[in-house]
PDB file of N, CA, C and O in Angstrom:
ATOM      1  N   UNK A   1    -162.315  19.164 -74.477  1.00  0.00           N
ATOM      2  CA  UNK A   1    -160.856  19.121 -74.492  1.00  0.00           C
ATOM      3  C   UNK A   1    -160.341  20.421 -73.877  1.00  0.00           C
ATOM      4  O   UNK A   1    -160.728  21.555 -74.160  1.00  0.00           O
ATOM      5  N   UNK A   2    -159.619  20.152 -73.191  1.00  0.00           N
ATOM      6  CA  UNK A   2    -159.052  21.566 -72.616  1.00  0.00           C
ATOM      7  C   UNK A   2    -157.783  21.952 -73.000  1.00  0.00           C
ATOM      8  O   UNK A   2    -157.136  21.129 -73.647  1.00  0.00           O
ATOM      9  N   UNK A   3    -157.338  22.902 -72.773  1.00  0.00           N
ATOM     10  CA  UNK A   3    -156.558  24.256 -73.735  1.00  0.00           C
ATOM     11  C   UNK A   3    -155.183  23.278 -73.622  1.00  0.00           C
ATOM     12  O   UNK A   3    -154.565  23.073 -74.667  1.00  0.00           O
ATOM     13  N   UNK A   4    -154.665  22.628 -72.268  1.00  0.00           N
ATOM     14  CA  UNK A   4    -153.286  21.978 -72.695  1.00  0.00           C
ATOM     15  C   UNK A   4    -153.358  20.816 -73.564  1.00  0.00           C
ATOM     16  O   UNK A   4    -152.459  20.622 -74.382  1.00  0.00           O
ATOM     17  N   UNK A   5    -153.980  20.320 -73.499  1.00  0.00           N
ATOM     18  CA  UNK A   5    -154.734  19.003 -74.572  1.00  0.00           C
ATOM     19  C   UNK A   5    -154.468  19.542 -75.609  1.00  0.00           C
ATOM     20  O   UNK A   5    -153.398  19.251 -76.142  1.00  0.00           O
ATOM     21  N   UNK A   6    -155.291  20.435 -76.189  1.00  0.00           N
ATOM     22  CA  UNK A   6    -155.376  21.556 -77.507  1.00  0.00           C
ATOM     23  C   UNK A   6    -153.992  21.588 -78.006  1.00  0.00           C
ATOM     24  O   UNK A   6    -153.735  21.089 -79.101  1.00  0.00           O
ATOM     25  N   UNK A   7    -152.874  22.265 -77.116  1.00  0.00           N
ATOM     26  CA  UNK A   7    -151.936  22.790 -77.361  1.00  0.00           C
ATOM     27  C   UNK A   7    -150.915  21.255 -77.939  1.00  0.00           C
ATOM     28  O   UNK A   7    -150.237  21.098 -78.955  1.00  0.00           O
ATOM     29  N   UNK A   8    -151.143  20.526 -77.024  1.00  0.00           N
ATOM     30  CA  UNK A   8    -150.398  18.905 -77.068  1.00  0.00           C
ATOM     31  C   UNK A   8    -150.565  18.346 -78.410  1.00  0.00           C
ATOM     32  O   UNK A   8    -149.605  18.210 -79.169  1.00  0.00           O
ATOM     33  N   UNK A   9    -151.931  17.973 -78.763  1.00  0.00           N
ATOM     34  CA  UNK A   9    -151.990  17.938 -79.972  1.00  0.00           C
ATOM     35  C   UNK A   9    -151.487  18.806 -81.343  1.00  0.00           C
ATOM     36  O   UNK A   9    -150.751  18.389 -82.238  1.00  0.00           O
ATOM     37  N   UNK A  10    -152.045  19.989 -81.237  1.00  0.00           N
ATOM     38  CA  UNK A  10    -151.331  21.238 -82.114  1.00  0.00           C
ATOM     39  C   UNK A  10    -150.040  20.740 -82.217  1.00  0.00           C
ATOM     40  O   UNK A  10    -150.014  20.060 -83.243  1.00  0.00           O
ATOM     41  N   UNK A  11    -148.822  20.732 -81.607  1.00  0.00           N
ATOM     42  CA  UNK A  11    -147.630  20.513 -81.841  1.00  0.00           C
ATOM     43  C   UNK A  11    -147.512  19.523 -82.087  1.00  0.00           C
ATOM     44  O   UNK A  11    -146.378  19.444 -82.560  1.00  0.00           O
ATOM     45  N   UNK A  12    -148.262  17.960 -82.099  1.00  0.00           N
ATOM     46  CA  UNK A  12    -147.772  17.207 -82.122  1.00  0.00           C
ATOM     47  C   UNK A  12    -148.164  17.075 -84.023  1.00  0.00           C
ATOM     48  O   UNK A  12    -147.576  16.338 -84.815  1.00  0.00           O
ATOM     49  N   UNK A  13    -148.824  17.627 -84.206  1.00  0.00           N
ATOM     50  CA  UNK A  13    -148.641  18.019 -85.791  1.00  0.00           C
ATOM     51  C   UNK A  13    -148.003  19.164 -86.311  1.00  0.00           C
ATOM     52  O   UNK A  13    -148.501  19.850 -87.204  1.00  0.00           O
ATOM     53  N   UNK A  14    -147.070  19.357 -85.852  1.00  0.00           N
ATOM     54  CA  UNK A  14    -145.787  20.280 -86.218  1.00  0.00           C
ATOM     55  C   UNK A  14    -145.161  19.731 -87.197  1.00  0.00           C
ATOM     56  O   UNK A  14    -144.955  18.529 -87.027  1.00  0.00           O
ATOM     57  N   UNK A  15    -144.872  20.066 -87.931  1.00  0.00           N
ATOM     58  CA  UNK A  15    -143.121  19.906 -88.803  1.00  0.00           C
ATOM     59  C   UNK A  15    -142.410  19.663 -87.422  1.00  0.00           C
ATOM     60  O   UNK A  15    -142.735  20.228 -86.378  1.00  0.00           O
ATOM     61  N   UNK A  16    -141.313  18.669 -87.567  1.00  0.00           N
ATOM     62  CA  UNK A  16    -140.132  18.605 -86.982  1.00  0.00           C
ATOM     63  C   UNK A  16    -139.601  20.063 -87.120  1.00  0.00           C
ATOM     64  O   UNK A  16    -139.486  20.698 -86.072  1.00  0.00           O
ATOM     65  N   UNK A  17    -139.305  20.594 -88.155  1.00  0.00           N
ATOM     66  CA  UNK A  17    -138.648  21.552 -88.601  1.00  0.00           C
ATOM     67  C   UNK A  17    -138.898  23.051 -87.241  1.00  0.00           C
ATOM     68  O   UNK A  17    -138.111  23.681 -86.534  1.00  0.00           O
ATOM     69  N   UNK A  18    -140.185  23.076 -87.413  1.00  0.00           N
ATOM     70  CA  UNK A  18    -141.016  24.190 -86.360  1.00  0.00           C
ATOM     71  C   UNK A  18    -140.635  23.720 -84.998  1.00  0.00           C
ATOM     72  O   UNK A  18    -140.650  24.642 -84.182  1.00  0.00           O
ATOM     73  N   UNK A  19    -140.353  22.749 -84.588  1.00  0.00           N
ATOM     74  CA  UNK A  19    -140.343  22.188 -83.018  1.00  0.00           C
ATOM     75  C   UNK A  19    -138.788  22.920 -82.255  1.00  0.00           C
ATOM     76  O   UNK A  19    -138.593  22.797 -81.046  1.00  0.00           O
ATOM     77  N   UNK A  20    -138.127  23.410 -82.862  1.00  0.00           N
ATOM     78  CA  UNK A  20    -137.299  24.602 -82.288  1.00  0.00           C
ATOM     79  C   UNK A  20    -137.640  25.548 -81.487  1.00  0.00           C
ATOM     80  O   UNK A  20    -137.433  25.619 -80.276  1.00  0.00           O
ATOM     81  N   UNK A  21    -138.706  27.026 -82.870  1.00  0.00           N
ATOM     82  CA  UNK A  21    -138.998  27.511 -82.881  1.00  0.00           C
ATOM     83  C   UNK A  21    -140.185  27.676 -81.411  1.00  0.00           C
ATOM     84  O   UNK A  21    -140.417  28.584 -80.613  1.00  0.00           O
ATOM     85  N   UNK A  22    -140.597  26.592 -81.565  1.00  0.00           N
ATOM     86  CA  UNK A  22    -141.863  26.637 -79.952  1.00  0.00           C
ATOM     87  C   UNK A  22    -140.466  26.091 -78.959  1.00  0.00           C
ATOM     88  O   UNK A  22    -139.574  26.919 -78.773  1.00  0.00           O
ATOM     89  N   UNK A  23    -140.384  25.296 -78.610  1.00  0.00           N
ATOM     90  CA  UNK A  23    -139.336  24.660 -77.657  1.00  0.00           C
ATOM     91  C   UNK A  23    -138.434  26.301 -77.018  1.00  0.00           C
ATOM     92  O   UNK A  23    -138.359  26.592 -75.825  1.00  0.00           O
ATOM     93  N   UNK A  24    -137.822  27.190 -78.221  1.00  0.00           N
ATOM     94  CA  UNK A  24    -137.435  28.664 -77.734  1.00  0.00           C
ATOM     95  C   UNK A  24    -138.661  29.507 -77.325  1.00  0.00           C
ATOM     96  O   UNK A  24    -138.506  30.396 -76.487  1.00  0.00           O
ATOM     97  N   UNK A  25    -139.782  29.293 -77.832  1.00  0.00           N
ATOM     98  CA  UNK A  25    -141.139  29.994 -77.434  1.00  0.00           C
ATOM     99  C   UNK A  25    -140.495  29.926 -76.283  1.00  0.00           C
ATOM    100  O   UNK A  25    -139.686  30.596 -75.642  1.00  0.00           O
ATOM    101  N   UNK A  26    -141.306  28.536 -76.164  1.00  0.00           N
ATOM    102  CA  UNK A  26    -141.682  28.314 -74.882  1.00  0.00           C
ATOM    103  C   UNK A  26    -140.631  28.893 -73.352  1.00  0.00           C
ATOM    104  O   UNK A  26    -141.041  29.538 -72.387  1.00  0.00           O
ATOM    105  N   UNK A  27    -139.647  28.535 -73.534  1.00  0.00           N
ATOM    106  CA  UNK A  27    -138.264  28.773 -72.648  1.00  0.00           C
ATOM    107  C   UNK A  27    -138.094  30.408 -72.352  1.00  0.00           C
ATOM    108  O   UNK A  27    -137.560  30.894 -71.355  1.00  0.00           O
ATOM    109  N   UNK A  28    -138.662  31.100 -73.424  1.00  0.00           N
ATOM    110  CA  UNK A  28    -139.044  32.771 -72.799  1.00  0.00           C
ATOM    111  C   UNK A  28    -139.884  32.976 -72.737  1.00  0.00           C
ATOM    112  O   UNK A  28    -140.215  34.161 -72.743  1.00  0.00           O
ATOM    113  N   UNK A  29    -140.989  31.777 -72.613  1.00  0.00           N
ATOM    114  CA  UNK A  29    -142.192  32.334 -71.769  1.00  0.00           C
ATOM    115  C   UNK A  29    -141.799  31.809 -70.433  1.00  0.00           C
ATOM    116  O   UNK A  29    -141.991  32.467 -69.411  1.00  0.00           O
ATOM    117  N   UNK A  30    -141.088  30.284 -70.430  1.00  0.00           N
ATOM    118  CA  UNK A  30    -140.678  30.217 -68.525  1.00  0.00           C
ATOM    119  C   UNK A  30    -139.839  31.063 -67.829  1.00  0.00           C
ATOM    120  O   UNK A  30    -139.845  31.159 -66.602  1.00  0.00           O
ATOM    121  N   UNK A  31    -138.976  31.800 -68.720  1.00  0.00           N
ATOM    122  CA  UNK A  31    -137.937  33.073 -68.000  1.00  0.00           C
ATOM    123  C   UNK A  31    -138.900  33.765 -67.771  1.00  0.00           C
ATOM    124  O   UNK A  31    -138.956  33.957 -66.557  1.00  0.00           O
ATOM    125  N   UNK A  32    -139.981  34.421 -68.477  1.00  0.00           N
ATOM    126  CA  UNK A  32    -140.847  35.962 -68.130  1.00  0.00           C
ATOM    127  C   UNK A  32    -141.633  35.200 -66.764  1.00  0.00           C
ATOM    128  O   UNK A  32    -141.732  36.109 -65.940  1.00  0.00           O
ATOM    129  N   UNK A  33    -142.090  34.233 -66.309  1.00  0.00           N
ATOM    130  CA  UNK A  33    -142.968  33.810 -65.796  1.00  0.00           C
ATOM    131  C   UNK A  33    -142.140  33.716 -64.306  1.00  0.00           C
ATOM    132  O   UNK A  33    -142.715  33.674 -63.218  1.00  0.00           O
ATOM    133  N   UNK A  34    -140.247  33.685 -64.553  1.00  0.00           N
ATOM    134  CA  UNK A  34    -139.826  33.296 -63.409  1.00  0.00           C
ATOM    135  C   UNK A  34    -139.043  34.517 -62.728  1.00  0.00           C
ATOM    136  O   UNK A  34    -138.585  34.452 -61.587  1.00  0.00           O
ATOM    137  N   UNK A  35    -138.944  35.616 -63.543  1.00  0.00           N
ATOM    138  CA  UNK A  35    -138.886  36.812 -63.637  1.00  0.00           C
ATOM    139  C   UNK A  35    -139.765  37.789 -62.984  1.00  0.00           C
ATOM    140  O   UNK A  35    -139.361  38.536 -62.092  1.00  0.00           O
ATOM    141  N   UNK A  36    -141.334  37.781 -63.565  1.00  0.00           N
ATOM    142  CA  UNK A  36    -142.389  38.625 -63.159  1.00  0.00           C
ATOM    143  C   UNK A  36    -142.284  38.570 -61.621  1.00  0.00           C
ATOM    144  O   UNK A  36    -142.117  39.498 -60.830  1.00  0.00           O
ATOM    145  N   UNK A  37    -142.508  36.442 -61.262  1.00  0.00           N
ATOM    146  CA  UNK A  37    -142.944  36.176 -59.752  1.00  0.00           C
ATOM    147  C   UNK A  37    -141.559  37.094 -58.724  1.00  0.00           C
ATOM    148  O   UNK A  37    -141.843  37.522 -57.605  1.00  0.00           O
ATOM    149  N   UNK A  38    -140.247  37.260 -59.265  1.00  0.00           N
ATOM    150  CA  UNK A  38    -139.271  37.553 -58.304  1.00  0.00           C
ATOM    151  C   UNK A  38    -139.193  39.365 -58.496  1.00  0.00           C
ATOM    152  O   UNK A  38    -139.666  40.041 -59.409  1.00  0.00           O
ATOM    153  N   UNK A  39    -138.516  39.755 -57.428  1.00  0.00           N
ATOM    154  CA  UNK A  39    -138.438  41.302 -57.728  1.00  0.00           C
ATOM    155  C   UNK A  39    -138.111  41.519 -58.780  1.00  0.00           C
ATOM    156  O   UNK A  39    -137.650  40.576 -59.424  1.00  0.00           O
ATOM    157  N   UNK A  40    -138.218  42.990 -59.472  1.00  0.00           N
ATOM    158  CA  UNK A  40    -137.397  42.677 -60.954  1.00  0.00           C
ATOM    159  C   UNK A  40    -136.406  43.741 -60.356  1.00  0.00           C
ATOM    160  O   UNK A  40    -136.536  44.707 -59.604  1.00  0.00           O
ATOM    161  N   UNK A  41    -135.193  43.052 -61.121  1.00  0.00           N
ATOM    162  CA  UNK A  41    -133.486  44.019 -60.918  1.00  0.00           C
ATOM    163  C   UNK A  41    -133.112  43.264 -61.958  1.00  0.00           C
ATOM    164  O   UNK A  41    -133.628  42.247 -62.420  1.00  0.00           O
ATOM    165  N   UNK A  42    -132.175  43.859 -62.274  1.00  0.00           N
ATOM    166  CA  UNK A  42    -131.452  44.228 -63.678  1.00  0.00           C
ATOM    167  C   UNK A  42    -130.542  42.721 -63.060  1.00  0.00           C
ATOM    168  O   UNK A  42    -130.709  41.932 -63.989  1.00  0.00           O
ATOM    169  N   UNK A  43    -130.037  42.282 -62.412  1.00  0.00           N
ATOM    170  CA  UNK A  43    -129.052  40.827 -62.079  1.00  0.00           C
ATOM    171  C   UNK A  43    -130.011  39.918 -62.086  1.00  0.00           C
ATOM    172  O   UNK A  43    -129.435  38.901 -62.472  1.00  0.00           O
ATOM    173  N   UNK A  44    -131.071  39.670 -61.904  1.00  0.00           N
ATOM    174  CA  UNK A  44    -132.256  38.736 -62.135  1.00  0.00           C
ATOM    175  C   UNK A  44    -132.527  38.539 -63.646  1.00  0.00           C
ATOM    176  O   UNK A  44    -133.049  37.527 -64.114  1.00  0.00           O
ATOM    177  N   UNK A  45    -132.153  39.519 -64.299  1.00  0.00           N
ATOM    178  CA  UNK A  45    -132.903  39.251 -65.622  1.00  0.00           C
ATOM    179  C   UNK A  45    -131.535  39.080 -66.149  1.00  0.00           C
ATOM    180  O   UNK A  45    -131.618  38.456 -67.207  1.00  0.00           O
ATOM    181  N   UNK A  46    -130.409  39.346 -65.883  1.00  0.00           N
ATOM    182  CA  UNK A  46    -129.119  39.029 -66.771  1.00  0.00           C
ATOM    183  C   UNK A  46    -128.958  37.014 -66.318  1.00  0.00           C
ATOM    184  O   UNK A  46    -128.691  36.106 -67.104  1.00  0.00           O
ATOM    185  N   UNK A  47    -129.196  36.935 -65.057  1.00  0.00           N
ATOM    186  CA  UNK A  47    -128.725  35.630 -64.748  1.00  0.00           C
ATOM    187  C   UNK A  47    -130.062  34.829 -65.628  1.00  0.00           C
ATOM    188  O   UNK A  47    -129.819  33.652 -65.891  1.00  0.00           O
ATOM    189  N   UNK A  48    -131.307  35.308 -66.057  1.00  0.00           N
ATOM    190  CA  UNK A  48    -132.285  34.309 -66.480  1.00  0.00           C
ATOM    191  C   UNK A  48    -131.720  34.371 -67.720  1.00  0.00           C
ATOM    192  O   UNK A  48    -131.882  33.303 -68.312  1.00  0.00           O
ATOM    193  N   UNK A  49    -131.059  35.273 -68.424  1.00  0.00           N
ATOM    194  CA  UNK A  49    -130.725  35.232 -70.077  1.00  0.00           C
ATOM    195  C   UNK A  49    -129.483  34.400 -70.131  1.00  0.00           C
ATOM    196  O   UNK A  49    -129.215  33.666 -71.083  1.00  0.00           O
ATOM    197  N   UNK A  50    -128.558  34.581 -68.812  1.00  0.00           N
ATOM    198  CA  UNK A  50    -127.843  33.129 -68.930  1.00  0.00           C
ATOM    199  C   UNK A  50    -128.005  31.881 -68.560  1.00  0.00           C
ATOM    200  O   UNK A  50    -127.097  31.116 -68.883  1.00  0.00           O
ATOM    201  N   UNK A  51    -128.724  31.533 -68.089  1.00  0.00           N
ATOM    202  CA  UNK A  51    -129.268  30.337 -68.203  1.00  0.00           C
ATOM    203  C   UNK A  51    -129.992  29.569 -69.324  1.00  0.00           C
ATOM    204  O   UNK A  51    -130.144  28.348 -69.358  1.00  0.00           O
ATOM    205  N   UNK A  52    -130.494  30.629 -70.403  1.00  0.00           N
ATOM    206  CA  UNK A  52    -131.370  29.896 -71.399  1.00  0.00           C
ATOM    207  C   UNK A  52    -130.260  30.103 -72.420  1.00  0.00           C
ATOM    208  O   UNK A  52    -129.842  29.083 -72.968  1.00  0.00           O
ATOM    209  N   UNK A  53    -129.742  31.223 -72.743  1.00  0.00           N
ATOM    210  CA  UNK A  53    -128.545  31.120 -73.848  1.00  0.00           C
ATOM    211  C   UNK A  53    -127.666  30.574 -73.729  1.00  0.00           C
ATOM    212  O   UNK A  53    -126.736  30.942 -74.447  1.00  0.00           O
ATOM    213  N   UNK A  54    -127.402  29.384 -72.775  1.00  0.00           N
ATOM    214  CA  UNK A  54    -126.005  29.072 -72.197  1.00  0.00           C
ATOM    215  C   UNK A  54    -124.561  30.165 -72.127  1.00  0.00           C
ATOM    216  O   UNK A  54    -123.420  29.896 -72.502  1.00  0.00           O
ATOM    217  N   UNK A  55    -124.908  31.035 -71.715  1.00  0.00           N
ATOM    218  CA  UNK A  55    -123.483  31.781 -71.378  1.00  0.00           C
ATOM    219  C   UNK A  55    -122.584  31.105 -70.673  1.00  0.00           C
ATOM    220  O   UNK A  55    -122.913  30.217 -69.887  1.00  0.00           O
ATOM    221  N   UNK A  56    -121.278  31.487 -70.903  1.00  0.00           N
ATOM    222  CA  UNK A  56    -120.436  30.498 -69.938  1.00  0.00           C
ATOM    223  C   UNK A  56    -120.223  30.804 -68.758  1.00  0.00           C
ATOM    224  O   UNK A  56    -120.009  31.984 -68.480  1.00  0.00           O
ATOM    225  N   UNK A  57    -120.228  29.952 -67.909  1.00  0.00           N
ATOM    226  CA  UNK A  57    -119.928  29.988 -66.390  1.00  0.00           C
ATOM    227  C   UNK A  57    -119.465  30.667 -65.620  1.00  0.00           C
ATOM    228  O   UNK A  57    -119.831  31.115 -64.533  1.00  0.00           O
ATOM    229  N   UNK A  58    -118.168  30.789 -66.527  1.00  0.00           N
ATOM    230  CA  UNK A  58    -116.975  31.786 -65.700  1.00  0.00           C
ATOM    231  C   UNK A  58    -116.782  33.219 -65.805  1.00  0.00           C
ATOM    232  O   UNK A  58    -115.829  33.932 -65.491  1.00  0.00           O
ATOM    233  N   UNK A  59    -118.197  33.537 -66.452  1.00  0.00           N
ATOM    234  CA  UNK A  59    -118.062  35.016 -67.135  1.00  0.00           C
ATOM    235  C   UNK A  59    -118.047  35.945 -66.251  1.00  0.00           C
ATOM    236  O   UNK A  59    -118.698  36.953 -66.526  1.00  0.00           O
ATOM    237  N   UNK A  60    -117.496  35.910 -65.263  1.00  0.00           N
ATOM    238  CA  UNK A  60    -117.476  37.124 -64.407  1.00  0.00           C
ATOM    239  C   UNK A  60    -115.983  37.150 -64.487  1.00  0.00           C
ATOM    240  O   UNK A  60    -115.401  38.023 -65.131  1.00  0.00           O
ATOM    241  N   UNK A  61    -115.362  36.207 -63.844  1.00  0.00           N
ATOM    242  CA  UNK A  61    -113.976  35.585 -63.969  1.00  0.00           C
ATOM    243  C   UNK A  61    -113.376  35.968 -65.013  1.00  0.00           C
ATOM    244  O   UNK A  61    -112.182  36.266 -64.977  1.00  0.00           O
ATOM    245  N   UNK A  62    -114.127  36.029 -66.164  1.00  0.00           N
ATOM    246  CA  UNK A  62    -113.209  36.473 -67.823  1.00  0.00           C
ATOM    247  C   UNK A  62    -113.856  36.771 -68.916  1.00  0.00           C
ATOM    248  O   UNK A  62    -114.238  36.290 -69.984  1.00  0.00           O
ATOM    249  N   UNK A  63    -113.849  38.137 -68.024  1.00  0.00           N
ATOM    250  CA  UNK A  63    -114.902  39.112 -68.475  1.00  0.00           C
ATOM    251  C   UNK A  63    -113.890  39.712 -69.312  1.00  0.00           C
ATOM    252  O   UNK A  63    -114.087  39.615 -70.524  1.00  0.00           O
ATOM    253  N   UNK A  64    -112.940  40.260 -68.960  1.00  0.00           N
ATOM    254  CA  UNK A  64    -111.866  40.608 -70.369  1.00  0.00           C
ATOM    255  C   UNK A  64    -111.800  40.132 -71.630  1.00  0.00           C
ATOM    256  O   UNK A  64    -111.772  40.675 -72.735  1.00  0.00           O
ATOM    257  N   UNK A  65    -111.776  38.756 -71.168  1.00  0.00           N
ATOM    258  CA  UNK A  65    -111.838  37.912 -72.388  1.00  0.00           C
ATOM    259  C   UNK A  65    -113.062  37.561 -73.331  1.00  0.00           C
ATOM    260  O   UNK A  65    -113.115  37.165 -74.495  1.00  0.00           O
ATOM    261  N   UNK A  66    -114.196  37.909 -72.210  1.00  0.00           N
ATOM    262  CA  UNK A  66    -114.978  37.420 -73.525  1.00  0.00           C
ATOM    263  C   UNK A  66    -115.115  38.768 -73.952  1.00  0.00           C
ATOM    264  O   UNK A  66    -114.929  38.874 -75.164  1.00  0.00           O
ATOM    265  N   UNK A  67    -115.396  39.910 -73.329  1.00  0.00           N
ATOM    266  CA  UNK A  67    -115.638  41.746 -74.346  1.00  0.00           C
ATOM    267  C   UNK A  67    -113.975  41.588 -74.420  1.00  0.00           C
ATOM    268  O   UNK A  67    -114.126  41.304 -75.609  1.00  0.00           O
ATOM    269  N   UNK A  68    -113.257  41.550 -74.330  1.00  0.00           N
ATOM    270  CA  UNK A  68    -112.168  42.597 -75.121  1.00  0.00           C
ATOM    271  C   UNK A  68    -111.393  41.724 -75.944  1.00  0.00           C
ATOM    272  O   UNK A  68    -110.557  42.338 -76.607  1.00  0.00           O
ATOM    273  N   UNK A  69    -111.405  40.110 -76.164  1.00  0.00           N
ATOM    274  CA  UNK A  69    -110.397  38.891 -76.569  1.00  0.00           C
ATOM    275  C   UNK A  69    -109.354  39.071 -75.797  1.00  0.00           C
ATOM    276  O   UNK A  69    -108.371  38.687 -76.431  1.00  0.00           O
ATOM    277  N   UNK A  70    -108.946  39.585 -74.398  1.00  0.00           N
ATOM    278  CA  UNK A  70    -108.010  39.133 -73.998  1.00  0.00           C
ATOM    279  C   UNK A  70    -107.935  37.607 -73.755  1.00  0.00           C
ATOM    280  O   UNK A  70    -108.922  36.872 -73.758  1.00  0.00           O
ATOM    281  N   UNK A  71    -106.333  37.106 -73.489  1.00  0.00           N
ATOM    282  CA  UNK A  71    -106.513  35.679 -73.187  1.00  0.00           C
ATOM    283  C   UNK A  71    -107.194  35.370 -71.706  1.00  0.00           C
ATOM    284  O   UNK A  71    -107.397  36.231 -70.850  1.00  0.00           O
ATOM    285  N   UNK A  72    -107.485  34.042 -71.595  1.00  0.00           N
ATOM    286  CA  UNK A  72    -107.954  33.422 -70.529  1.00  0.00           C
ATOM    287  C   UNK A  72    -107.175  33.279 -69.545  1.00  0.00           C
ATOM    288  O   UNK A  72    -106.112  32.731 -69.837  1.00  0.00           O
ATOM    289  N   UNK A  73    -107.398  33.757 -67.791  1.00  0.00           N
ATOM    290  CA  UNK A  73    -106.662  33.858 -67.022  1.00  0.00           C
ATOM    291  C   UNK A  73    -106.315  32.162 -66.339  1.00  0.00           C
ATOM    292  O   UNK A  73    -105.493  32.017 -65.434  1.00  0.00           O
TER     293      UNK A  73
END
């Protein structure tokens, strides 16, 4: 049996409960993995943390608003 097999099974006797917990594993092990391969700069690693935390879209756009609570432009 080989190691992804291994792993397939392993989870598939998880608690429901635990299947979060790997599912977020897993998702910062595909950011570090998509990270390492590209140059590293500090805008590479902010845009991979928004993509997995869902930050919102427009956050450049209303940037006031989300650090300071101003209203939305």
């Amino acid at each position: 049996m080989n190691k992804a097999e291994t792993l397939k099974r392993d989870i598939d006797l998880l608690p429901p409960s635990l299947l979060v917990e790997v599912e977020d594993f897993v998702k910062k092990l595909k950011r570090q993995y998509k990270t390492a391969k590209k140059p590293a700069n500090l805008l590479s690693e902010v845009a991979a943390y928004a993509i997995v935390d869902d930050l919102p879209a427009d956050m450049a756009e209303q940037h006031d608003h989300y650090l300071y609570g101003a209203p939305k432009k």
